[in-house]
C-alpha positions as CSV (number, residue, x, y, z in Angstrom):
1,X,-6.4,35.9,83.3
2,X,-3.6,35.7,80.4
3,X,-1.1,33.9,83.1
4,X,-3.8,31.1,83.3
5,X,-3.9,31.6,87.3
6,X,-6.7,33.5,88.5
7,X,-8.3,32.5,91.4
8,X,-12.1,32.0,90.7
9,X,-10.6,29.7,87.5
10,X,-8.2,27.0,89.7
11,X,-8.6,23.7,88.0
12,X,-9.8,24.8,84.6
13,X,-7.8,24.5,81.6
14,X,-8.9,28.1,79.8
15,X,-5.4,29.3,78.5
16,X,-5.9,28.0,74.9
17,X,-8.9,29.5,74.2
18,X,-6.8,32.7,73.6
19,X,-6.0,31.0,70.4
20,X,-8.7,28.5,69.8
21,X,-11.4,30.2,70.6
22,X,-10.6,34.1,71.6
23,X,-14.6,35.1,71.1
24,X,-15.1,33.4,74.2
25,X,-12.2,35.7,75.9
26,X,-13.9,38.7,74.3
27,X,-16.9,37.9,76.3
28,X,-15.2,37.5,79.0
29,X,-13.4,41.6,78.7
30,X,-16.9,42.5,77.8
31,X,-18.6,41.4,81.1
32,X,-16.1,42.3,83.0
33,X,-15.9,46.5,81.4
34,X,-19.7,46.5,81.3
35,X,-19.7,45.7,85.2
36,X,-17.3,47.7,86.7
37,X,-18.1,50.8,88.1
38,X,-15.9,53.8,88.8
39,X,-16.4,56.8,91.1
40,X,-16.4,60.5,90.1
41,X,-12.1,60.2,90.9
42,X,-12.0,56.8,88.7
43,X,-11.4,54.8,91.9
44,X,-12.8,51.2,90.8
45,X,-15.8,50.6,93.7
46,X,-16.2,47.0,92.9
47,X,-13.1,44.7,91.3
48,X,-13.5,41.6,92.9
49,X,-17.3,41.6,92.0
50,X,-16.6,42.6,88.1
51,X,-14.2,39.9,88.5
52,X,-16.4,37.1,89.5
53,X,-18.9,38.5,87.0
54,X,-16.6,37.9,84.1
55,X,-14.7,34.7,85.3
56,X,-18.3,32.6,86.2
57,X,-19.0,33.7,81.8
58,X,-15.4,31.0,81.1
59,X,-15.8,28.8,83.9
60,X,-19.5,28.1,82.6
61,X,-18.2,28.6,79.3
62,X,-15.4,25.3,80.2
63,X,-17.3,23.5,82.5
64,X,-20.7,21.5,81.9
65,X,-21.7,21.5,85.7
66,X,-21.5,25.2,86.5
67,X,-24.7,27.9,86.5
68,X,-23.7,31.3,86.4
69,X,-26.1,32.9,89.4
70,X,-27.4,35.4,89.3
71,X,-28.0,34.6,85.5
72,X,-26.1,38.0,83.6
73,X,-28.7,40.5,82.7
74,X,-28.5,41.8,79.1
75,X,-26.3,44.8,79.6
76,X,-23.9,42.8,81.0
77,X,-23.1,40.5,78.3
78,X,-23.6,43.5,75.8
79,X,-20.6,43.5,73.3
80,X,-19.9,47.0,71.8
């Protein structure tokens, strides 16, 4: 995320939002710790998917065109 080069966000310009706008960053930690699960061992089950979770929130976030689907549930975008 901070190197401005992860995969699901090729072509979108999201770096300066660190600065400009870092609320929408926070959304995008907050999505992304409220997805991920962990078994009993703290072996993360699902990275990629918590990943794609979080990423869809900026790339929606920077990009008119794009629907986040499935739309996030409540818990998901929960801030805490």
């Amino acid at each position: 995320m901070a190197s401005g080069t992860h995969y699901n966000l090729k072509g979108i310009e999201y770096i300066s939002l660190y600065g400009e706008e870092p609320s929408a960053i926070e959304q995008v930690f907050a999505i992304y710790a409220n997805v991920i699960e962990m078994d009993e061992n703290g072996v993360v089950l699902n990275d990629q998917y918590a990943q794609l979770r979080a990423t869809d929130y900026l790339k929606q976030y920077c990009t008119s065109n794009f629907v986040v689907n499935p739309p996030y549930e409540d818990w998901e975008i929960e801030l805490y």
